[in-house]
Backbone as JSON, one array per atom type, in Angstrom:
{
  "sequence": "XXXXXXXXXXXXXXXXXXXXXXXXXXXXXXXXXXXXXXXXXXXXXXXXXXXXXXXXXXXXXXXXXXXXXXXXXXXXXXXXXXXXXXXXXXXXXXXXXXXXXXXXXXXXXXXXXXXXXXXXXXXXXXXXXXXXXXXXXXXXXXXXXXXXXXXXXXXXXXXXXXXXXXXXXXXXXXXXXXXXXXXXXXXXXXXXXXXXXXXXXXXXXXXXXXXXXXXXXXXXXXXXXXXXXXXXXXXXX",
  "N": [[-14.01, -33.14, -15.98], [-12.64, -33.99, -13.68], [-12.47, -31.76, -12.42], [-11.08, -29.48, -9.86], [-11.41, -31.4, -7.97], [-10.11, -33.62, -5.85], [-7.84, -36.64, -5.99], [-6.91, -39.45, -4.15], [-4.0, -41.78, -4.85], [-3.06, -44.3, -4.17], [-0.56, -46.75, -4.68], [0.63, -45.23, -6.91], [2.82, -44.94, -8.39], [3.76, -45.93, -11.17], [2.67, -47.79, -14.04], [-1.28, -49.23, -13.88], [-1.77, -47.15, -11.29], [-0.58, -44.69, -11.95], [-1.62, -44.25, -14.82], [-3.54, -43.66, -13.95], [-3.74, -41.25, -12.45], [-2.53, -39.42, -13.98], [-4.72, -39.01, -16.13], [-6.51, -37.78, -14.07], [-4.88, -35.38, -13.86], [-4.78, -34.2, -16.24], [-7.36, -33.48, -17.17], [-8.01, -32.05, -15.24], [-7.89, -32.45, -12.48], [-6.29, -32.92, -9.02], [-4.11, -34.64, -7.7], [-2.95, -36.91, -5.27], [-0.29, -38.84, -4.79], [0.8, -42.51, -3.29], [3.75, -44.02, -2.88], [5.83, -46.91, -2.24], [8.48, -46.6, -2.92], [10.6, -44.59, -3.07], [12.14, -43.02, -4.89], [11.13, -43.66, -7.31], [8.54, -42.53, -6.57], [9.51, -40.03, -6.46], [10.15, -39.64, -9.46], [7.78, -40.06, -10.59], [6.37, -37.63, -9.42], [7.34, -35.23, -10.77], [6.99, -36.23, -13.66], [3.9, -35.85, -13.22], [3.77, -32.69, -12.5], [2.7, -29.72, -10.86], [0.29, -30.26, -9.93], [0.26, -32.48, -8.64], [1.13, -34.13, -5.59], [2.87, -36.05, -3.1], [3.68, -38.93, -1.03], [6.07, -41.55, 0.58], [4.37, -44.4, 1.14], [3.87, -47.75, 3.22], [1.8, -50.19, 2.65], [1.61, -52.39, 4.01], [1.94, -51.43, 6.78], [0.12, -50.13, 9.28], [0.07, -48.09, 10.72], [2.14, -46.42, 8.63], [0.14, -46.25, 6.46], [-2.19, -44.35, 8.06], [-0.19, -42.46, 8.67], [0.04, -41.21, 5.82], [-2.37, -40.1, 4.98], [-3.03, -38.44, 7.13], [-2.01, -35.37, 6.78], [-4.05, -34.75, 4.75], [-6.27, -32.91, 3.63], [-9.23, -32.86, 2.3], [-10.85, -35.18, 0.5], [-11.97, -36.71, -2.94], [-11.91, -38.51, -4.49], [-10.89, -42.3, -3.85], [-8.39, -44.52, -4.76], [-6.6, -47.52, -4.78], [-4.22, -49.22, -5.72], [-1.94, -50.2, -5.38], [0.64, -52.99, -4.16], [1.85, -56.08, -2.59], [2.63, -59.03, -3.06], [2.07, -62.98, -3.14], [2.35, -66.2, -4.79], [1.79, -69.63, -5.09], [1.19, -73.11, -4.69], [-0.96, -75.25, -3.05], [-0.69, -76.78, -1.26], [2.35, -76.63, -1.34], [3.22, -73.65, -0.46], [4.7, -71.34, 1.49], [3.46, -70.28, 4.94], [4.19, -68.01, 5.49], [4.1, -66.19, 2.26], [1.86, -67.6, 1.69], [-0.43, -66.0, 2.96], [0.27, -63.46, 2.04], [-0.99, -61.89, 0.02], [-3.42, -61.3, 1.6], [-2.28, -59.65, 3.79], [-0.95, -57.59, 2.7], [-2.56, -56.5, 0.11], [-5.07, -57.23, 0.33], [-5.57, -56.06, 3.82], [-4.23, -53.57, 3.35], [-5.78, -52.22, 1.46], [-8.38, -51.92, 2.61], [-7.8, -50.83, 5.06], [-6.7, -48.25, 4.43], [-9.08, -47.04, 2.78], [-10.17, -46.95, 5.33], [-8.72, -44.6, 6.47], [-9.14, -42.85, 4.78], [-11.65, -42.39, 4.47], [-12.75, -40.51, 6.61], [-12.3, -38.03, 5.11], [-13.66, -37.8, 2.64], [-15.78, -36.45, 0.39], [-19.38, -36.36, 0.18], [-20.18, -36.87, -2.27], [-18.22, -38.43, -2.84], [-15.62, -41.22, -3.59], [-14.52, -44.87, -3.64], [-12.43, -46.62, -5.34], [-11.74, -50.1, -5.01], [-8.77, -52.49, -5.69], [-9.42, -55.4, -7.1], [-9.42, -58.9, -8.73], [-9.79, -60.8, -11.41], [-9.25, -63.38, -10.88], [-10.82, -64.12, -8.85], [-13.36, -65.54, -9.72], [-12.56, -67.02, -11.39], [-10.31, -69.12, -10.64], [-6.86, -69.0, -10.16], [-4.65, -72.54, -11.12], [-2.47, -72.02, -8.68], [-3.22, -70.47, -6.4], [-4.88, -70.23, -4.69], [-5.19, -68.73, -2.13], [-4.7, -65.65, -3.31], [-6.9, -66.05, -4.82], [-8.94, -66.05, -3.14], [-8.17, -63.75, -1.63], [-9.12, -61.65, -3.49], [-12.01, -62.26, -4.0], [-12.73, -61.84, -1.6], [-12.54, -58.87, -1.29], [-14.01, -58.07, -3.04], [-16.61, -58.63, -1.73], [-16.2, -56.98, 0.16], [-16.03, -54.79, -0.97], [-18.8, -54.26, -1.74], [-19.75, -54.42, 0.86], [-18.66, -52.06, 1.91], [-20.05, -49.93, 0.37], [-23.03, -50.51, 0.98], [-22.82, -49.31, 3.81], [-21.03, -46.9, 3.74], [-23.04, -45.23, 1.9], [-23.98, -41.76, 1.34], [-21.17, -42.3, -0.18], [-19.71, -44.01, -2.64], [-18.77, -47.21, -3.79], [-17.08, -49.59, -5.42], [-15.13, -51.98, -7.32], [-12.84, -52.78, -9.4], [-11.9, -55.19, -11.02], [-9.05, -56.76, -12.74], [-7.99, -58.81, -15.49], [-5.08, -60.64, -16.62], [-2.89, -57.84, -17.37], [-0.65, -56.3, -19.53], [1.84, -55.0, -18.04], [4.5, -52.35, -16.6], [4.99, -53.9, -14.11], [5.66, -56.9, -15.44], [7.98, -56.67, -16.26], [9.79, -57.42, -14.35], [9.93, -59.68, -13.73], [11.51, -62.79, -15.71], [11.55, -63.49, -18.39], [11.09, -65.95, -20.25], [8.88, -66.51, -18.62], [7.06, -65.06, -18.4], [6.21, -64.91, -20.89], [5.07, -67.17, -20.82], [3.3, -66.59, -19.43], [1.43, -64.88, -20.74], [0.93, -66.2, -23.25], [-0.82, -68.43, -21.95], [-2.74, -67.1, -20.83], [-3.81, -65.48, -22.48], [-4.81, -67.33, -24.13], [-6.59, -68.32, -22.78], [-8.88, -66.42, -22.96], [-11.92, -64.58, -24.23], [-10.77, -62.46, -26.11], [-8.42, -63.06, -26.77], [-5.78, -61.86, -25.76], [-3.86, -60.32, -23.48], [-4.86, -57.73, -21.27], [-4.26, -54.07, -21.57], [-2.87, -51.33, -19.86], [-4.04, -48.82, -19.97], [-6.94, -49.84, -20.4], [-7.58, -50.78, -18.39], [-7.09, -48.23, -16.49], [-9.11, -46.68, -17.74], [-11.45, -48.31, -16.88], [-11.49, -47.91, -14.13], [-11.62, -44.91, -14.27], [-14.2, -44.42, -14.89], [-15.34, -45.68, -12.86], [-15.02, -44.18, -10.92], [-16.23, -41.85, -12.05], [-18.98, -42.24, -12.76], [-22.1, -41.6, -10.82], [-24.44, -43.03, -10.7], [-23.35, -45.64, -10.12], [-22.41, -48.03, -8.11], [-21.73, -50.51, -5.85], [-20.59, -52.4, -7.22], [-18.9, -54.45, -8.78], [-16.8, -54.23, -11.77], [-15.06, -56.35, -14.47], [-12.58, -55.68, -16.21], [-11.14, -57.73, -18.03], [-10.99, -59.06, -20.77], [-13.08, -61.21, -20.79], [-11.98, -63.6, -19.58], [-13.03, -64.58, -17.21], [-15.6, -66.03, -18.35], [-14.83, -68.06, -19.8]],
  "CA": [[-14.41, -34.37, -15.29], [-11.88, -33.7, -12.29], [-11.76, -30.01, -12.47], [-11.21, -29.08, -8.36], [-11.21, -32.64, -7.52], [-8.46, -34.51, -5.36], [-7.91, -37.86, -6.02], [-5.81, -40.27, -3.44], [-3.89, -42.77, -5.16], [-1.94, -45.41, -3.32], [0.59, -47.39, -6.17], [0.49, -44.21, -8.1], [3.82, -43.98, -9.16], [4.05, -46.92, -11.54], [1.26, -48.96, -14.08], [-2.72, -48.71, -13.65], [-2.2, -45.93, -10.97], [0.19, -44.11, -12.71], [-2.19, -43.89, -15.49], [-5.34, -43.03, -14.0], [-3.33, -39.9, -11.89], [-2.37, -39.19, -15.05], [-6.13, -39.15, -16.29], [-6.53, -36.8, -13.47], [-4.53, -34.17, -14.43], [-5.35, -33.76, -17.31], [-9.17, -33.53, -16.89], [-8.06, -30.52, -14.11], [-7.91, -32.69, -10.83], [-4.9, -32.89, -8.37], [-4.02, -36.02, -6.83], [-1.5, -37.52, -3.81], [0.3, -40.37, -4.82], [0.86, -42.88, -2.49], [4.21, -45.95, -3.25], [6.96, -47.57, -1.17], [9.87, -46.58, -3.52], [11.11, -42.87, -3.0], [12.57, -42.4, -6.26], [9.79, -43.49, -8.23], [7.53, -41.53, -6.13], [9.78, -38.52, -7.25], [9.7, -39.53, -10.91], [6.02, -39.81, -11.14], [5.08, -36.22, -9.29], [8.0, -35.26, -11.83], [6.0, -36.09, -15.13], [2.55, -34.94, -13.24], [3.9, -31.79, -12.31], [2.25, -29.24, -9.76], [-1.1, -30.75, -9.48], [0.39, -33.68, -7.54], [1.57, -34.06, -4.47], [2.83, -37.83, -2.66], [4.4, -39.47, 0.34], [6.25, -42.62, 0.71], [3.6, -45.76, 2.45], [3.48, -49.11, 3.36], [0.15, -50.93, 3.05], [1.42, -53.53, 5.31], [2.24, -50.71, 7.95], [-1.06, -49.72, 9.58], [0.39, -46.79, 10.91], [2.42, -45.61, 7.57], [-1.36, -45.45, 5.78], [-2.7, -43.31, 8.78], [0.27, -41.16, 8.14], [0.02, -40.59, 4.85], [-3.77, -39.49, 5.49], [-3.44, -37.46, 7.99], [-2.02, -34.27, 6.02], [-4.77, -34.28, 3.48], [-7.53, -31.95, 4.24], [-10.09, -33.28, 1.64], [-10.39, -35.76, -0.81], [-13.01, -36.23, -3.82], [-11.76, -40.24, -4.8], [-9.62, -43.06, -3.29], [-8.14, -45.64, -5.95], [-5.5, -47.96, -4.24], [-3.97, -50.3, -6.09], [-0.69, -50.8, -4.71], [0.05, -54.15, -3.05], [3.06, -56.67, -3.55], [2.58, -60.66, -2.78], [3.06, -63.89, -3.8], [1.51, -67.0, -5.14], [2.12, -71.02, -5.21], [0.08, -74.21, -4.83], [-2.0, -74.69, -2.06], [-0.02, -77.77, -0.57], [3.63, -75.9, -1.41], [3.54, -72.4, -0.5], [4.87, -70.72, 2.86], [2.62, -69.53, 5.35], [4.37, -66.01, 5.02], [3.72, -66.32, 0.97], [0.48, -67.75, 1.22], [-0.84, -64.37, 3.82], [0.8, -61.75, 1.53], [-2.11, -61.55, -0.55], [-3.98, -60.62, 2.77], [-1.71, -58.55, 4.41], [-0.86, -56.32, 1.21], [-3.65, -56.09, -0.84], [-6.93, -56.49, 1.36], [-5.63, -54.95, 4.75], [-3.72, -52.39, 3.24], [-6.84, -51.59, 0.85], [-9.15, -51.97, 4.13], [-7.17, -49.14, 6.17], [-6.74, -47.15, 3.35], [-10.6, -47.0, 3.23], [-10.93, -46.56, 6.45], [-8.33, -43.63, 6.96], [-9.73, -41.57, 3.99], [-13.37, -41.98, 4.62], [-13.54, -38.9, 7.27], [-11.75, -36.83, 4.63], [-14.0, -37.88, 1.91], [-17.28, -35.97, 0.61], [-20.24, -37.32, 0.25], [-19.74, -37.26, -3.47], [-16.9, -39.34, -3.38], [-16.59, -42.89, -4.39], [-13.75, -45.52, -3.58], [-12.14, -48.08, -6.02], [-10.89, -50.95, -4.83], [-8.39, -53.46, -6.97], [-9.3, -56.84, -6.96], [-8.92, -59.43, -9.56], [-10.08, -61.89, -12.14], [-9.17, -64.63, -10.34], [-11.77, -64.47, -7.61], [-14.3, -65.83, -10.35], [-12.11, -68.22, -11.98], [-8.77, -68.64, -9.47], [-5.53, -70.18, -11.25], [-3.89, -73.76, -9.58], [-1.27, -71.94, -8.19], [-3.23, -69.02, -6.11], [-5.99, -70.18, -3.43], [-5.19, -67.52, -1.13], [-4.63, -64.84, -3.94], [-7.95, -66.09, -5.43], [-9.59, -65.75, -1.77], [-8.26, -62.28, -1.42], [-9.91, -60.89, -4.52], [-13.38, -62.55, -3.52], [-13.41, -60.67, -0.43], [-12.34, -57.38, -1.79], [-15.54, -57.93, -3.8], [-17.45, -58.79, -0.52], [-15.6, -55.43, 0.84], [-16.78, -52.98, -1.61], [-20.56, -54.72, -1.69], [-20.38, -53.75, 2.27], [-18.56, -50.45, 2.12], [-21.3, -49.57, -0.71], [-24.04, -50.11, 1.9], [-22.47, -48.76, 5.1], [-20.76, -45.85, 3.73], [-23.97, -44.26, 0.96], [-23.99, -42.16, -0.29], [-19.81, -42.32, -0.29], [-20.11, -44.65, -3.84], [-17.74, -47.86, -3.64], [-17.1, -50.27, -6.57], [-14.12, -52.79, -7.33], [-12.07, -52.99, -10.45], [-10.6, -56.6, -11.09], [-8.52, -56.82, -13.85], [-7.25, -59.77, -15.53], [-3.58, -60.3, -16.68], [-2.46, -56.73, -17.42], [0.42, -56.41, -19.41], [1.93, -53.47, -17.44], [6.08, -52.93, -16.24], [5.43, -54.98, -13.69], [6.09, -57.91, -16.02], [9.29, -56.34, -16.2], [10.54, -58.06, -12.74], [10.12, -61.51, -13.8], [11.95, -63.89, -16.37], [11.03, -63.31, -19.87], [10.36, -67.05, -20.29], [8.35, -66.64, -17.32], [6.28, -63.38, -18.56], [6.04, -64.67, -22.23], [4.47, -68.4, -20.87], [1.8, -66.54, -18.57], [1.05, -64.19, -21.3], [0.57, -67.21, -23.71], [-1.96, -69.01, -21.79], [-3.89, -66.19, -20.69], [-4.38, -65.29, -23.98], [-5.68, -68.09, -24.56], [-8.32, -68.24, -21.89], [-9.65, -65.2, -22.91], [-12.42, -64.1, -25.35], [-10.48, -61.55, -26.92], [-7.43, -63.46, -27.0], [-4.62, -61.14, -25.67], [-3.57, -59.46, -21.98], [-4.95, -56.33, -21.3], [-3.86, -53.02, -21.25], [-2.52, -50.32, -18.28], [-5.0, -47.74, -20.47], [-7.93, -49.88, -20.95], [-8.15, -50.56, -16.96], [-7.55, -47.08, -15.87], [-10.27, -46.28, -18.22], [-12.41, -48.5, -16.07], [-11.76, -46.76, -12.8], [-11.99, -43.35, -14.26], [-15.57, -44.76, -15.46], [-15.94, -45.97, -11.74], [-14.91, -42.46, -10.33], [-17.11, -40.73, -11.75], [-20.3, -42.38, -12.72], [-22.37, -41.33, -10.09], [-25.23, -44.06, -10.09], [-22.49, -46.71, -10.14], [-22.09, -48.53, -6.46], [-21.12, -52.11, -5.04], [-20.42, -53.0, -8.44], [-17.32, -55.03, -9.62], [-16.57, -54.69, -12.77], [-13.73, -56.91, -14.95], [-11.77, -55.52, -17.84], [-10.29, -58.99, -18.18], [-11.31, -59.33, -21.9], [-13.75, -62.01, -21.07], [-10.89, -64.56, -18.74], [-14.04, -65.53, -16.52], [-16.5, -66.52, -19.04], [-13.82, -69.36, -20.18]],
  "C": [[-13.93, -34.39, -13.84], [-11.82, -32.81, -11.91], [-12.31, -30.18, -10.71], [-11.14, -30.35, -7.66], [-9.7, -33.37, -6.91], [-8.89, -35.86, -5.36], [-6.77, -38.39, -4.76], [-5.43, -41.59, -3.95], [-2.78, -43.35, -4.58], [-1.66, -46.75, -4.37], [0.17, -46.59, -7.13], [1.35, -43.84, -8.97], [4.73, -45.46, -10.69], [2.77, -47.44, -12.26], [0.15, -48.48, -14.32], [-2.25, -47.03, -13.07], [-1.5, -45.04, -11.46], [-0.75, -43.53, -13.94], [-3.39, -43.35, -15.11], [-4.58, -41.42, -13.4], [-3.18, -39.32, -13.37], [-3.7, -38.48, -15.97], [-6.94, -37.86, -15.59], [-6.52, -35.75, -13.52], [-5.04, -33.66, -15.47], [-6.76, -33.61, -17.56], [-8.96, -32.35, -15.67], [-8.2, -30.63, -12.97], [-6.48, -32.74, -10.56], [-5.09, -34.32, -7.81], [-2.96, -35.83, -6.25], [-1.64, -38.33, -4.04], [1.05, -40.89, -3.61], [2.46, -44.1, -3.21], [5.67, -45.35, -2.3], [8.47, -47.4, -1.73], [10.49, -45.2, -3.47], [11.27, -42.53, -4.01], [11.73, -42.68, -7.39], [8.21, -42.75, -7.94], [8.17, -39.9, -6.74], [9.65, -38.35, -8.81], [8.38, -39.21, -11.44], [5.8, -38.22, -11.14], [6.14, -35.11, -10.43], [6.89, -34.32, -12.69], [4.33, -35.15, -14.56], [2.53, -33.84, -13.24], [3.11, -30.9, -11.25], [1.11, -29.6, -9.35], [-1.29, -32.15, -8.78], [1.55, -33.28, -6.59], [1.98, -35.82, -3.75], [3.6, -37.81, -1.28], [4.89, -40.86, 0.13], [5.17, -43.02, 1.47], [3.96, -46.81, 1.66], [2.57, -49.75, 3.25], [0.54, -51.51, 3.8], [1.52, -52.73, 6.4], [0.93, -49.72, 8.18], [-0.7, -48.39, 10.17], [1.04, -46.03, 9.82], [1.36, -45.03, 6.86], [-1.49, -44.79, 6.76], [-1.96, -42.28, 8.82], [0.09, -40.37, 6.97], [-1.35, -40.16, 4.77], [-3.72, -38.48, 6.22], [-2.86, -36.31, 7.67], [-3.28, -33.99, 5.42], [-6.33, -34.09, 4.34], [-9.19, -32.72, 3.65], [-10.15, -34.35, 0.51], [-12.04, -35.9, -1.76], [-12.85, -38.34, -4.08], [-10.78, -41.21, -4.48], [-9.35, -44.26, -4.66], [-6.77, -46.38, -4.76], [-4.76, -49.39, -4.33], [-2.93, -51.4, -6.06], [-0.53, -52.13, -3.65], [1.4, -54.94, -3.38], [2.61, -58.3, -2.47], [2.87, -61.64, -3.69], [2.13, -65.51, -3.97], [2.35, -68.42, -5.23], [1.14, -72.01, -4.82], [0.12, -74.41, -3.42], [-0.63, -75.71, -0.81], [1.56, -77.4, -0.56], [3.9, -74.81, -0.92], [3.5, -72.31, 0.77], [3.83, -70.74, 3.37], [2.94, -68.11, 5.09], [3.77, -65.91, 3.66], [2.05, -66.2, 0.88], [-0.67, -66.51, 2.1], [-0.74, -63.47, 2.97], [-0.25, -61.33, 0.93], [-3.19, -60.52, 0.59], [-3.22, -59.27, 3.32], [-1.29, -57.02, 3.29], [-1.96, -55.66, 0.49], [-5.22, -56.35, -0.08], [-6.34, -55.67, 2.29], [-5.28, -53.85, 4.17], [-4.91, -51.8, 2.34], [-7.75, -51.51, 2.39], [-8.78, -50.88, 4.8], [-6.56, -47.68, 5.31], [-7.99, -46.38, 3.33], [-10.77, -46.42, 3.98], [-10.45, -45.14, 7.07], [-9.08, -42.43, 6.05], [-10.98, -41.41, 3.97], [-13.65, -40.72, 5.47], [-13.11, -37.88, 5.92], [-12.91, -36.79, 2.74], [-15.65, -36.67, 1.31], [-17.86, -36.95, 0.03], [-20.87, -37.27, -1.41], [-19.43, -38.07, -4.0], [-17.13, -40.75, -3.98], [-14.64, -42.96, -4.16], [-13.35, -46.82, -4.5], [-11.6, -49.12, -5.55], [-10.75, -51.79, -6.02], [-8.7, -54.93, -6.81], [-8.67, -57.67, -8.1], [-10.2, -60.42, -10.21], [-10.58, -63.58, -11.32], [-10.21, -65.32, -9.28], [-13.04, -64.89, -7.98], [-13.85, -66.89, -11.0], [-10.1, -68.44, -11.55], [-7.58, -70.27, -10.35], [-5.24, -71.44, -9.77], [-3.45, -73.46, -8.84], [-1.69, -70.27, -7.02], [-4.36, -69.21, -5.33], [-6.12, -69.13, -2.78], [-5.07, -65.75, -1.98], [-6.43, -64.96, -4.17], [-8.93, -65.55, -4.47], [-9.85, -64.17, -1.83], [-9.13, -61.51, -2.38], [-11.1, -60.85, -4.53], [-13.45, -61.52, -1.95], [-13.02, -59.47, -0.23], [-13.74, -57.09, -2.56], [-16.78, -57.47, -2.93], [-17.29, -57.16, 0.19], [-16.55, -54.66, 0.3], [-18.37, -53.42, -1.52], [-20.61, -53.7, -0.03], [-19.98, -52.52, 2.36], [-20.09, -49.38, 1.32], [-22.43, -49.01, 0.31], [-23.9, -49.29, 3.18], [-22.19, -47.9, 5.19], [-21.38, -44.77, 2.8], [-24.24, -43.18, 1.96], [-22.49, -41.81, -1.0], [-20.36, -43.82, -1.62], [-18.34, -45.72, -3.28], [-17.83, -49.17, -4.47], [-15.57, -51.09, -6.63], [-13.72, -52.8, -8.93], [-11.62, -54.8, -10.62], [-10.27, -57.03, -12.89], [-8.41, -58.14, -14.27], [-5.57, -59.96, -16.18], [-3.53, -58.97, -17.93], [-0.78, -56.55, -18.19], [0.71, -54.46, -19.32], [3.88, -53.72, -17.39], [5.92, -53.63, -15.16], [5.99, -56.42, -13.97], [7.36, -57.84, -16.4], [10.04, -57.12, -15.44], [10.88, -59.12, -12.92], [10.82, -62.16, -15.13], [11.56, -63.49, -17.28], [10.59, -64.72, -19.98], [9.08, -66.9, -19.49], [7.29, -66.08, -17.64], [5.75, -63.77, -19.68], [4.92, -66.56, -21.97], [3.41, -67.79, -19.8], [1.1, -65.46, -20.07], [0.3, -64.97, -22.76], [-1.02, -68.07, -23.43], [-3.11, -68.93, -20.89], [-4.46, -65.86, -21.75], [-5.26, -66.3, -24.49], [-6.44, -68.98, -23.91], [-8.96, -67.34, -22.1], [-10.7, -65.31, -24.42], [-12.11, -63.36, -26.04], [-8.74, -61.52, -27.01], [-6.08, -62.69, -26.78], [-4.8, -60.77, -23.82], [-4.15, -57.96, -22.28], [-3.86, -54.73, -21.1], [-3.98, -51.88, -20.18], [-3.93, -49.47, -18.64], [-6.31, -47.98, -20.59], [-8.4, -50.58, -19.23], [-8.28, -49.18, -16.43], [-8.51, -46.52, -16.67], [-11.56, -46.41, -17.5], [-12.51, -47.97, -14.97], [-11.99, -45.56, -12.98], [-13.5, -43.64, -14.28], [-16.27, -44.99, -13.78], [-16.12, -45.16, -10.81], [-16.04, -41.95, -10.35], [-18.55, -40.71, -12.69], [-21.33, -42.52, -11.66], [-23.97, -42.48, -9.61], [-24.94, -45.68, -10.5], [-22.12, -47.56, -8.34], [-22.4, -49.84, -6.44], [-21.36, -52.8, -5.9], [-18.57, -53.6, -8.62], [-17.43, -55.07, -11.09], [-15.05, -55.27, -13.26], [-13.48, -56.81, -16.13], [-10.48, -57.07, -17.61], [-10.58, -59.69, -19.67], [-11.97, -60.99, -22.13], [-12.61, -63.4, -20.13], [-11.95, -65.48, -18.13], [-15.23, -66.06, -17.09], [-15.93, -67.8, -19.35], [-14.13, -70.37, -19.99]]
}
């Protein structure tokens, strides 16, 4: 499926991207992981072993993405799911807070895009991560909800502007991944509660049954400026 193929994944060493590199390998492609933590960038290429390669980046640092690009000779697929922000109600939340969504997860997907498109062939195909939410956006997440709608809007226009480079969106809905690790157990066990039970299939999804969908978005070839949502039905609700 990958054999000779380089993938570029940015939040590879952790989660979704963790699993799809993963996915990678084993199917006979190489990938370059992309995350902001050093030592979990060494763990990951670790477990992948010689068919990966990584660099510390920043998404918020428009020059860290153009570094980590500018080594890599060729690539075959971009996935980039890495991002870190922050959510609260519309009338409560910072201005820094209520941006992060922007500055993390669209720009840094946006210049990601834009650095690996010369290196791409005309094969390729770009995932971007969006979300759930940008179809049915929680109380507590206007500007999250925003961002995910125009990651949608993104890949629709990369789609047309960059064919026949293929470009499609992922948006998950709640994922139980280790990121749920970080937060509160009360905290983790009352979003996991009444997601579940917004959903048609009554549970959080799984790390394995999203990177399924991006491998699917990789490398179905008359797939483009499509979103699809492994959110087990969240926006039908």
């Amino acid at each position: 499926m990958f054999t000779d193929q380089v993938v570029a994944i940015i939040g590879g060493t952790s989660g979704i991207g963790l699993e799809v590199a993963r996915r990678v390998v084993e199917s006979s492609g190489r990938v370059v992981l992309g995350g902001r933590d050093a030592g979990k960038l060494e763990a990951a290429l670790a477990e992948l072993g010689p068919a990966a390669t990584g660099r510390t980046v920043d998404v918020t640092d428009k020059s860290s993405i153009a570094d980590f690009f500018a080594p890599i000779e060729r690539l075959d697929h971009l996935f980039s799911p890495g991002s870190s922000y922050g959510r609260g109600k519309f009338t409560e939340i910072s201005d820094d807070l209520a941006e992060s969504p922007f500055r993390s997860k669209f720009w840094g997907q946006y210049y990601a895009a834009k650095h690996a498109v010369p290196k791409l062939s005309e094969t390729g195909s770009i995932v971007l991560m969006g979300g759930a939410y940008s179809v049915r956006p929680p109380v507590d997440g206007a500007a999250y909800a925003a961002c995910n709608g125009a990651l949608e809007s993104l890949g629709k226009a990369l789609a047309v502007e960059l064919s026949p480079i293929r470009v499609n969106v992922v948006a998950p809905g709640l994922i139980d991944s280790d990121l749920w690790t970080r937060v509160p157990e009360d905290v983790r066990e009352h979003n996991y509660r009444t997601y579940s039970e917004a959903t048609l299939r009554r549970r959080a999804g799984t790390v394995a049954e999203v990177a399924q969908s991006v491998v699917y978005l990789m490398t179905n070839d008359y797939t483009t400026g499509s979103t699809l949502y492994p959110d087990g039905g969240y926006a039908l609700r």
